[in-house]
C-alpha positions in Angstrom: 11.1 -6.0 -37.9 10.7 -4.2 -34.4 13.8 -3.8 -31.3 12.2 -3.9 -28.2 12.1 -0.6 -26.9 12.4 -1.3 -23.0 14.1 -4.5 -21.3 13.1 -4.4 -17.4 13.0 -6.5 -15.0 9.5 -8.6 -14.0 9.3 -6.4 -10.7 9.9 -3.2 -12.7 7.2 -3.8 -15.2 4.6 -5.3 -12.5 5.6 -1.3 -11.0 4.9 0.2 -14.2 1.6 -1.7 -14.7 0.3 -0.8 -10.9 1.5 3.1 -11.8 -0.7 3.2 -14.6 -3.1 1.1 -13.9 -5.8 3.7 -14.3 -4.3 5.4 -17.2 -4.3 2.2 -18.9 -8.4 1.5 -17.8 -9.3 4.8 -18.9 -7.6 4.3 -22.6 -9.3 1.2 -23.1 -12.8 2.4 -22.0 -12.9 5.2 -24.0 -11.5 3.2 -26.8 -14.9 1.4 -26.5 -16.3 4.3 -26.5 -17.3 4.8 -22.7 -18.2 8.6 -22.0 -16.1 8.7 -19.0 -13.3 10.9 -17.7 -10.6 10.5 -16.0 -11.5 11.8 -12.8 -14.7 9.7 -13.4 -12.6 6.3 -14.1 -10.2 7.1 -10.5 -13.8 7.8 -8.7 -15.0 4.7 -9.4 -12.2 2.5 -9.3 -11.6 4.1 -5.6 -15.0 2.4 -4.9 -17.1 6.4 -4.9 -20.0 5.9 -7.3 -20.4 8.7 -9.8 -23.6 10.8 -10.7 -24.7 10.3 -14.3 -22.7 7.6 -15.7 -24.2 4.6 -17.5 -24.3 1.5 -15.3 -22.7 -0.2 -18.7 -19.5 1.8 -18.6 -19.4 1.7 -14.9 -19.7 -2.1 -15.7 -16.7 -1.7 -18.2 -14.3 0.0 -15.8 -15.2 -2.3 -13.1 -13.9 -5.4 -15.3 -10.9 -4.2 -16.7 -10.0 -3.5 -13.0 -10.6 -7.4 -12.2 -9.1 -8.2 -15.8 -5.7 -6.6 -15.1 -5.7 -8.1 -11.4 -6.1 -11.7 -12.5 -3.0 -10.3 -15.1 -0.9 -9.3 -12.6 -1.9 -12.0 -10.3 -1.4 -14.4 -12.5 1.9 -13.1 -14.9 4.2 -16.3 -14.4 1.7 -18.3 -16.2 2.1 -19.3 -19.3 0.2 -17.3 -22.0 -2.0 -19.9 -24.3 -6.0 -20.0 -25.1 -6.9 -21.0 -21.8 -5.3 -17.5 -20.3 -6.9 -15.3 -22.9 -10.4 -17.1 -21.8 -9.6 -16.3 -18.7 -9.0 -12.5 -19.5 -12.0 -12.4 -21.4 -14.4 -14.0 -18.4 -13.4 -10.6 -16.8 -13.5 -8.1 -19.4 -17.4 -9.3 -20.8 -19.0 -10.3 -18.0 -22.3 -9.7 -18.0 -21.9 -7.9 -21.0 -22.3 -10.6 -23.9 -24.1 -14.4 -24.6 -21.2 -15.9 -23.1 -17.8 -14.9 -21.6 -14.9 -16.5 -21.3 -15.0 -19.0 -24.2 -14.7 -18.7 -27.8 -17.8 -17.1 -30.0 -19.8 -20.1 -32.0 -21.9 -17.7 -34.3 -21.3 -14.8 -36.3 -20.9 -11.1 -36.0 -20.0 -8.2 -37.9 -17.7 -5.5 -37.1 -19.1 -1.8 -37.6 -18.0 0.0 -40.6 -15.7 -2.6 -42.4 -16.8 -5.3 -45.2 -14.6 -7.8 -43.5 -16.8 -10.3 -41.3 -14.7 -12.5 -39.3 -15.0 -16.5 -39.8 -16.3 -18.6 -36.8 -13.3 -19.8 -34.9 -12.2 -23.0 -34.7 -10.2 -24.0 -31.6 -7.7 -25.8 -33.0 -7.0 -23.4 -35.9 -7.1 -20.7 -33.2 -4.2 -22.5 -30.8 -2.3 -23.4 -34.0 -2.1 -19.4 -34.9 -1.7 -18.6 -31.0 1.4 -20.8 -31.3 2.5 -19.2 -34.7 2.4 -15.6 -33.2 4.0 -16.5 -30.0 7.0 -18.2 -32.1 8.1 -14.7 -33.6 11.6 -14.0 -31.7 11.1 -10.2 -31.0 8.4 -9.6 -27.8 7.5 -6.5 -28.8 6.9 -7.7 -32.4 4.8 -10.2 -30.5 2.5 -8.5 -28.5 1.5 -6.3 -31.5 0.8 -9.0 -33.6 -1.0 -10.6 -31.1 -3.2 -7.5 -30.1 -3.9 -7.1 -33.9 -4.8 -10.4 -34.4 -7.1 -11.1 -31.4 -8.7 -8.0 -32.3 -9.5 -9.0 -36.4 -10.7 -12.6 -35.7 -13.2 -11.5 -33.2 -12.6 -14.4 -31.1 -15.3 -14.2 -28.3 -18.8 -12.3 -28.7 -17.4 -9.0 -26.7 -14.5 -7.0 -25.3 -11.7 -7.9 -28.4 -10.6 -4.6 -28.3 -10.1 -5.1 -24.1 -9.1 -8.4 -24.2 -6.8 -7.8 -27.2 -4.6 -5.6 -25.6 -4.2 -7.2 -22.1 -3.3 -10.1 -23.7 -0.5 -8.2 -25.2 0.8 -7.0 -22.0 1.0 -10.4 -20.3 3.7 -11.0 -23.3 5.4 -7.8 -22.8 5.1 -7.5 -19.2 6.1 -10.9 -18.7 9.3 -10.2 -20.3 9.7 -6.8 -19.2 8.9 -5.1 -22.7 6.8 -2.4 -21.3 3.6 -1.7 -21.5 1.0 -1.4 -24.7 -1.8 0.6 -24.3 -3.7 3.6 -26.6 -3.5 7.2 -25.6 -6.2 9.7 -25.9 -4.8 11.5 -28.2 -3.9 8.9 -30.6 -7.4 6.9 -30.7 -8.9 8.3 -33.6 -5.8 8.0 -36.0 -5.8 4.4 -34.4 -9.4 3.5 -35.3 -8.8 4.8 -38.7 -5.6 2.4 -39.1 -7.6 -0.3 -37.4 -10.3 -0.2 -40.0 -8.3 -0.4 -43.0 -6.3 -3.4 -41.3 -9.7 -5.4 -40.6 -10.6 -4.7 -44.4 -7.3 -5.5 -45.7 -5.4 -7.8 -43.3 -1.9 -5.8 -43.6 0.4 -5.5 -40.8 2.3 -2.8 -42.0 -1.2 -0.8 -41.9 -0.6 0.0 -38.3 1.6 -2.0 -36.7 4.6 0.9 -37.0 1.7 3.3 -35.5 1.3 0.8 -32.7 4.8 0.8 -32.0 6.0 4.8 -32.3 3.3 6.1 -30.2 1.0 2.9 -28.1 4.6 1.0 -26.2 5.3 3.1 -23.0 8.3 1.7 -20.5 10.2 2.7 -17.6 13.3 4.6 -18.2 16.3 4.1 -16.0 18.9 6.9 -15.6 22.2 5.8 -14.5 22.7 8.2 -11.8 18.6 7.6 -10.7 19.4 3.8 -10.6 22.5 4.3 -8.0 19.8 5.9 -5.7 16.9 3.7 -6.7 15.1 6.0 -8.4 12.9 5.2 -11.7 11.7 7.9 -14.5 8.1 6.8 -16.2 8.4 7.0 -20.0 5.0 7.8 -21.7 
């Protein structure tokens, strides 16, 4: 369905996800809804507290920071359950009933009829292994990010731990970088809600691909002198 839109190398991928590393934080906090900046997110990830800011988003800032280090940290590993668990023991801590293992009661998602089942492990692997079979990366890593997100797999941070799991697979094959501008979180969250009511790819997986995959463009005569261009 999709062409992968960038093909870089591991080290020029782990370079694009260190350059926007706080771009990418502040996206996924204020698609929680955090009311932060981004001065605000830099402050605070530079280790300078700042002045009337909700200990809980400071607390959500703070773990995406150590949820995309263990990423990075950890990118030649091979992406299964076990590395999503481990993404999510960073991104809810302290934050939910548990972290880091998958949810055993139920929960409702705000402002959709769709309530996600329980998940089972096995079933979850089994569809893990089913997404990570489809050929195309960036295909992939939407699918993924979508799924993760519907089936509410842990008791917090789907939405966080959604999306960095679709970087490992697209950084790890140097795909790019997925992540949710500003600008485009309120068409997304619309798209998003009819998806969890209805299920449907198509809903907002072409959305997700047109304006949320961001890579590193090369220029020929840039690449003679070493020189990279960001794409965003």
């Amino acid at each position: 369905m999709f062409e992968d839109k960038y093909n870089l190398t591991l080290e020029q991928n782990i370079f694009l996800a260190k350059k926007l590393i706080v771009e990418n934080i502040y996206y996924s906090a204020r698609l929680e809804g955090c009311n932060v900046t981004f001065p605000d997110t830099k402050t605070i990830l530079d280790g300078v507290s700042v002045a009337n800011l909700k200990m809980s988003d400071v607390e959500v800032i703070l773990n995406l920071r150590d949820a995309w280090k263990y990423l990075i940290d950890n990118i030649e590993k091979t992406f299964d359950l076990d590395f999503a668990c481990k993404i999510n023991y960073f991104v809810a801590r302290n934050e939910s009933l548990e972290w880091g293992v998958l949810r055993n009661g139920n929960v409702s998602i705000s402002g959709v009829d769709y309530v996600p089942s329980i998940p089972n492990k096995q079933d979850v692997i089994d569809d893990i292994n089913e997404i990570l079979s489809i050929e195309n990366v960036t295909e992939r890593a939407i699918r993924y990010f979508l799924w993760g997100m519907r089936n509410q797999l842990f008791w917090d941070g789907n939405k966080r731990t959604s999306i960095l799991c679709a970087n490992k697979i697209l950084i790890s094959e140097g795909k790019g970088i997925l992540s949710i501008p500003e600008k485009h979180i309120r068409e997304f969250n619309i798209r998003l809600t009819e998806f969890y009511n209805t299920n449907e790819y198509s809903k907002i997986d072409s959305f997700i691909y047109d304006n949320c995959i961001h890579g590193l463009v090369l220029k020929q005569e840039q690449a003679r002198e070493g020189e990279e261009e960001l794409e965003i």
